[in-house]
Residue, then its C-alpha position, 0 to 999 in steps of 0.5 A: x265851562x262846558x257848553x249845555x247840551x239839551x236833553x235828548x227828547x225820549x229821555x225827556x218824555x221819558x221823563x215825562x211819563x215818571x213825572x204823571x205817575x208820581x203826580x197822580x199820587x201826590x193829587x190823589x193824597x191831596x184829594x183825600x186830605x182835600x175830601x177829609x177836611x170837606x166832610x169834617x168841615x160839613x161843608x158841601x163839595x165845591x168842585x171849582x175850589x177843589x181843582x184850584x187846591x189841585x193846581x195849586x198843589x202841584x203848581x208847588x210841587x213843581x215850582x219847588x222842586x224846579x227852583x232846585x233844578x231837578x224833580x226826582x223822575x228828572x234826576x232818574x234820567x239826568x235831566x235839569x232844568x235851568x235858565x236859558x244860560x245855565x243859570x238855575x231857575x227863579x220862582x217867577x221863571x218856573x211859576x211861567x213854566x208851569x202855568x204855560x205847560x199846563x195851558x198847554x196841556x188843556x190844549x191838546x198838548x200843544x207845549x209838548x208836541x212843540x218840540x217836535x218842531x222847534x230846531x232845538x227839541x225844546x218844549x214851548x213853555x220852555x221857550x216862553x219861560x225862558x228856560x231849557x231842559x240839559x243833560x247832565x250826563x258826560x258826553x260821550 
């Protein structure tokens, strides 16, 4: 078996940015399933339950597709997700990703700008999770 080789940071934020875009329209859909079923119940905005309905959704999202290995910006730029030994991601692993990524996040970014000191590029919810982002393109 050939050794994991990490993905390259700019492909990672790369990425990254594809991931926001295609995020957005999966909350903003949710929004307006969220909204619809708010006013057909009569019931008066709760914002709390709408950001919950919001993290959750993508919380999903998310863990679904990391489970899997791949979301669809992460198999554009060949970039897999996966346990520290290669190994593909449990529920309980992914679900630690997400949540320390989007504590991060809320932080300034802290998680994401942790690679730019971690001797490996690895994020830090990465690190705390227990997984690592690979290429999964041939070296050359």
């Amino acid at each position: 078996m050939e050794p994991l080789r990490a993905a390259p940071l700019p492909r990672r934020l790369a990425a990254l940015s594809y991931e926001a875009v295609l995020l957005v329209s999966v909350l903003f859909a949710t929004g307006v399933v969220y909204l619809l079923l708010e006013a057909a119940v009569g019931h008066g905005h709760v914002r709390l339950l709408f950001q919950a309905c919001l993290f959750a959704v993508a919380g999903v999202y998310f863990c679904w597709h990391w489970i899997r290995g791949q979301t669809l910006p992460m198999k554009t730029w060949r970039i897999r997700v996966v346990m520290r030994d290669g190994t593909p991601v449990d529920l309980l692993h992914a679900a630690l990703r997400y949540v320390v990524a989007v504590l991060g996040l809320m932080a300034g970014g802290i998680t994401f700008l942790w690679a730019l000191a971690d001797t490996d590029g690895q994020f830090l919810h990465d690190r705390i999770a227990g997984t690592r982002l690979i290429s999964t393109t041939p070296p050359r």
